[in-house]
N, C-alpha and C positions, 0 to 999 in steps of 0.2 A: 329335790332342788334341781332346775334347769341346770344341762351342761352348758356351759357359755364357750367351748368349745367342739371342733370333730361332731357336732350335731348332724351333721347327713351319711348316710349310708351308700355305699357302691350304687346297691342297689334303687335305694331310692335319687339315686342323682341318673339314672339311665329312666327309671320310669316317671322321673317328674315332666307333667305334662300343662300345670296351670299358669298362668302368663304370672309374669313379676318378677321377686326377689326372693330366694330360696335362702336362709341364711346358716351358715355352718357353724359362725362364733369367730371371733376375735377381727371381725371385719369383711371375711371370707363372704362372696354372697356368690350362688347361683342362677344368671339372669334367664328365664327363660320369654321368648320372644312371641311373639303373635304365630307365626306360622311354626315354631315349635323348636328352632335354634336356639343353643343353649349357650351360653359367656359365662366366663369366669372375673368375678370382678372385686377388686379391694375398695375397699370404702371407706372413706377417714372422713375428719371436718378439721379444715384450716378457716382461721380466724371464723367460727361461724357458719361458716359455707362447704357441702356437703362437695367431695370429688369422688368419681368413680374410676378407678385406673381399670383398665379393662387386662387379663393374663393372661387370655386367649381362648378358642374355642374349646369345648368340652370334647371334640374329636380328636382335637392334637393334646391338649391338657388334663392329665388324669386329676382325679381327686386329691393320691399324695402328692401332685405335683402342685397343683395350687396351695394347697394348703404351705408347702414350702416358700413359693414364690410370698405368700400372704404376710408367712413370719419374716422375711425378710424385708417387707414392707414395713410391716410394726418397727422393725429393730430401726428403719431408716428413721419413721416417726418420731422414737427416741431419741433422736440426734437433732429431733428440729428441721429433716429435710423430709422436701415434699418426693414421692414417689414420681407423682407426671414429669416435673421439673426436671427430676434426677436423671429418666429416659429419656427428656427433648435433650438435654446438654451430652449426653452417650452419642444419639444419633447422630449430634451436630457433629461431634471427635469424629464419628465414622465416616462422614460424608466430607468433613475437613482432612481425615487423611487422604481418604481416596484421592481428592481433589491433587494435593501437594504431591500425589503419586506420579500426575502429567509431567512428561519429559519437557526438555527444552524445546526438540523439534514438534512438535505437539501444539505446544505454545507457539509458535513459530508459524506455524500454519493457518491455527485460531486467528494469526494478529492479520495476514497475509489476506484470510479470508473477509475478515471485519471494514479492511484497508481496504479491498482490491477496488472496488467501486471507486473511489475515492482522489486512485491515481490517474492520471489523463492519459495516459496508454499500456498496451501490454508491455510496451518494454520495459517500465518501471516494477511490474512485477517479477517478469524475468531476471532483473537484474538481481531483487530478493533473491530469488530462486536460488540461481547462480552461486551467488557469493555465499550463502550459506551451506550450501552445498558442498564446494570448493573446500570452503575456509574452517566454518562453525563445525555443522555437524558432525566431522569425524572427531571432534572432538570433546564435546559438552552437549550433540546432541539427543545421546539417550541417557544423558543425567538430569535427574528429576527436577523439575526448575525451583521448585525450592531451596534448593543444595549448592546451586550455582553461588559462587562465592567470588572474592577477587583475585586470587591465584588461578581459578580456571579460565576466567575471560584473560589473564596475560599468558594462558598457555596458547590461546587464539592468537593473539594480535603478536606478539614477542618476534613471531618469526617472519612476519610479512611486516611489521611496522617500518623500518626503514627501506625494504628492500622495493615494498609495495605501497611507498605515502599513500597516495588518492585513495586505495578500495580500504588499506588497514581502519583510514580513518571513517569509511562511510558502513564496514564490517562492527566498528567497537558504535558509532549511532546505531547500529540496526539492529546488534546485542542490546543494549540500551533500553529501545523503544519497545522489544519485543519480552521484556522484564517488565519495566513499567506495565506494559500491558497485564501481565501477568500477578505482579500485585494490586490493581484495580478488581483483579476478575478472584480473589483470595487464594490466588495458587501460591501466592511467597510472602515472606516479609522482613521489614525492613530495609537499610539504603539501598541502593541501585550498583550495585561493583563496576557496573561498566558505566558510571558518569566520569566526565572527564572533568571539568572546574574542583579542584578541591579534593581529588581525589589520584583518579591516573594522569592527571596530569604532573603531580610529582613522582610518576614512575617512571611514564615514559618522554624521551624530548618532542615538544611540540612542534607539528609540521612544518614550520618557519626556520626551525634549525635545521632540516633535513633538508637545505639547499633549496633552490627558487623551485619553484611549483610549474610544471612543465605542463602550457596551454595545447589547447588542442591546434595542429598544425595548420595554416594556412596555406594559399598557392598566391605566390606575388600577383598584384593585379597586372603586372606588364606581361604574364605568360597566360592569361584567359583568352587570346585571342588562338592562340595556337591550339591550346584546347577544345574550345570551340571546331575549329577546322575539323581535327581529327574526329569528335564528337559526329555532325554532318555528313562524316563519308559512312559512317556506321549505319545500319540499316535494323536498330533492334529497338524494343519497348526501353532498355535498361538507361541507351545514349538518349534518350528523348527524355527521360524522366530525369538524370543529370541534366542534361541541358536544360531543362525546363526548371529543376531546382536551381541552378546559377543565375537563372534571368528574373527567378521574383524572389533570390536572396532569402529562400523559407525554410524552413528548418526539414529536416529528413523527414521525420517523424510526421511532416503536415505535407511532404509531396507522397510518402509513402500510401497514404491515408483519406486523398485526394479523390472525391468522388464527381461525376457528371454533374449531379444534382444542386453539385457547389459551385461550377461552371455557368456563366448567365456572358456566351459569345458573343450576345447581341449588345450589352452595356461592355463588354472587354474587362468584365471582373471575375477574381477567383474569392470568394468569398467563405473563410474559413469559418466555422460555428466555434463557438466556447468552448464546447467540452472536449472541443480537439488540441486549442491554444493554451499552450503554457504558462497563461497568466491569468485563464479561463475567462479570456472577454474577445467576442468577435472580433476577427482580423480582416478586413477588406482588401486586397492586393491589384491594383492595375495591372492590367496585362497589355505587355507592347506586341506591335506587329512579330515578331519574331517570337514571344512567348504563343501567342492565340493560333501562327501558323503550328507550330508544333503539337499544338494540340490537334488542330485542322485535320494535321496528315496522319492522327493515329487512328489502326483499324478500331470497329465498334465490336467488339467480341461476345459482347451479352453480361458484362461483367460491369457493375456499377461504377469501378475501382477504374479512376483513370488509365494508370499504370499497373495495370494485372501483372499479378504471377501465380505459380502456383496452385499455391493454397491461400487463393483472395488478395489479398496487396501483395506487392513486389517486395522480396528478403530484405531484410534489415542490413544484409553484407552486401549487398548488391551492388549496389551506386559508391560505396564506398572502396571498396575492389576495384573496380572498374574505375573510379578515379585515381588510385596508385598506381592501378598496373601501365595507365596512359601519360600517365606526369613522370612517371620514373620518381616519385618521393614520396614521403608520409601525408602527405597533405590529408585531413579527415573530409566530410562532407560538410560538417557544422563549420570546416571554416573558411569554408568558401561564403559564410555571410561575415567573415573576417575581411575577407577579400574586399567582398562590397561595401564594406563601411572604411576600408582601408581609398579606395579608389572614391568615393564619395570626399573624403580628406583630403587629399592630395589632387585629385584629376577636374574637381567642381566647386562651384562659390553657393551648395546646396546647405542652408542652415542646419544643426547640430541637432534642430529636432526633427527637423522632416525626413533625415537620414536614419533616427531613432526610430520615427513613425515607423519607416518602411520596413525596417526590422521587426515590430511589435514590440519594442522592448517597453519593460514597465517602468514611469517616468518614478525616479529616486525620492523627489522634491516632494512632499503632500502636499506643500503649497504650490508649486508649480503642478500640480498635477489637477489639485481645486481651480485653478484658472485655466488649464487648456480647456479648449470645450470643441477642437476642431481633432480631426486626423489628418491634417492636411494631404487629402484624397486627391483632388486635382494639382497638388504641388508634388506629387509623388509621383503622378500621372506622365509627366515630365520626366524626373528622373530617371523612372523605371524605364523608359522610350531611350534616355541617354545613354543609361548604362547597356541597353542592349545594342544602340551603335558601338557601342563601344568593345561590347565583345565580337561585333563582327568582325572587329579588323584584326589579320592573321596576323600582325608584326605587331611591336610595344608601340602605342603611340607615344607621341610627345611630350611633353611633360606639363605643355602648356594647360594652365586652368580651363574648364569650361562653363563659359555663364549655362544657368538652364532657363531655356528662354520657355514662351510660349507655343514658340513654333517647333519646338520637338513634340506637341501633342500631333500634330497634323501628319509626321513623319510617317 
């Protein structure tokens, strides 16, 4: 009577040389291959249909050792579980822990990476950088982000939250988002610890009770003329690139970043592209005589970068520095277009949106924003000419209104 198991020999499993299926008994088969590689393979039938789990090569895989692997196959059979099945759901566990094994700053970096495109300049990266640096990492960032729970994001935020309103709050968004991330990509699961609705918001008090929210500082529009002056006697790249920031009221980050090629001296426009605009749609800016000479008198260094420094644009501290150390006050650089929406209020009879225009800010209204279909370009043309008389003059002027007429274009 046929063994129906142990059917091959040492021997004959090293000298089997004929292509096929060698069989040993209780499922065990010895595949030998066309060019004469030899597998080890279980073979069952689920509903009907024949599978073959493969146990590995006959170099790594001895005979008792399959034969082991085979009966432990059968024993699975017995249970109703399939053997393939049973190794894809193992592998999955192994490659689902690995995964849960990524730290937070790990994660953190993924999301940074994923992001960075995405932000409209380096600085928004940096500031990532920065604050998690600072804040997070020494504290939850080499815990596995899985594990991150909501006692360790208030061991972050707990000590900066009142002391530090503005970053606490944009630290526990950046925790947040950088989880989120993280359960999309199957590294954690379950809620978010650092959502704030319905969650830390009954733990910690919301930034409305921690006293009025301190804007970025302004310089009265009655002391720009004094500034100006002392601006003028300076003879560097840093005063011309403030100056030239206060006369077309644009944000740091778009004089900073200011290139030739966005310069067209012959129409008198500084024309910013999208992906450099905060609201990422083309910004047009007239340029009055006092903006276009400043650019006039700067040297041509070989550098694209209007206002070179360095290493390629002029520092992010630079104009800002240089406007405290000559005010003697806080005043920032973004709010010197405080200034100019303040002096637009008070010093001219210029509409609420033309002064909006000149800003780029994004109109609130959808429906006022589906009916403007102008920039008012040539109504800013005007302005932007006013407010540069305006800062020419060294003392506060008067208080009196300014119509903006036509004939400040000609100016």
């Amino acid at each position: 009577m046929a063994r129906l198991l142990n059917r091959l020999t040492d021997l004959q499993v090293r000298k089997a040389r004929t292509k096929g299926m060698h069989a040993d008994g209780g499922g065990l088969y010895l595949r030998v291959a066309e060019g004469g590689s030899k597998q080890w393979v279980f073979r069952y039938n689920v509903n009907g249909r024949l599978r073959d789990h493969g146990l590995g090569p006959l170099h790594t895989v001895s005979l008792a050792e399959a034969r082991e692997a085979a009966l432990q196959c059968r024993k699975l059979r017995l249970q109703g579980i399939d053997p393939i099945e049973r190794r894809r759901a193992s592998l999955a566990a192994v490659r689902a822990s690995e995964a849960t094994a990524a730290t937070f700053a790990e994660c953190a970096t993924a999301y940074m990476t994923a992001h960075e495109i995405k932000w409209r300049s380096d600085k928004s990266g940096e500031q990532w950088r920065q604050s998690l640096t600072a804040y997070v990492h020494p504290i939850i960032g080499s815990l596995p982000v899985a594990l991150i729970d909501t006692p360790q994001v208030m061991r972050v935020l707990e000590p900066i939250w009142t002391a530090k309103a503005e970053t606490a709050s944009r630290v526990r968004g950046r925790i947040e988002a950088i989880l989120d991330y993280a359960k999309v990509r199957g590294l954690r699961a379950g809620e978010n610890p650092a959502r704030w609705h319905g969650h830390l918001d009954h733990l910690l008090p919301a930034r409305s009770q921690l006293g009025k929210v301190k804007h970025l500082e302004a310089l009265p529009h009655t002391e720009v003329g004094a500034l100006m002056v002392q601006l003028r006697q300076r003879d560097d790249v840093a005063s011309r690139a403030l100056e030239f920031l206060i006369l077309t009221a644009a944000r740091l980050g778009e004089v900073r970043g200011a290139t030739w090629s966005e310069i067209d001296l012959a129409t008198k426009t500084w024309t910013i592209p999208a992906e450099r605009m905060k609201a990422q749609k083309e910004h047009r800016i007239p340029l009055s005589a006092r903006a276009l000479a400043v650019l006039q008198g700067l040297p041509r260094t070989g550098s694209d970068y209007v206002f070179p420094g360095r290493n390629g644009q002029i520092g992010n501290h630079v104009l800002p520095e240089l406007l405290q150390r000559l005010t003697g006050t806080d005043a920032t650089a973004h709010g010197m277009r405080s200034t100019f929406r303040d002096w637009v209020a008070e010093r001219t009879s210029s509409p609420r949106e033309v002064a909006e225009a000149a800003l780029a800010h994004v109109v609130p209204s959808q429906v006022e924003a589906a009916y403007r279909r102008t920039d008012f370009f040539d109504r800013r043309r005007m302005l932007m000419q006013s407010w540069a008389d305006f800062c020419a003059k060294p003392a506060a002027a008067s208080g009196k209104v300014l119509p903006i007429r036509a004939e400040a274009e000609t100016r």
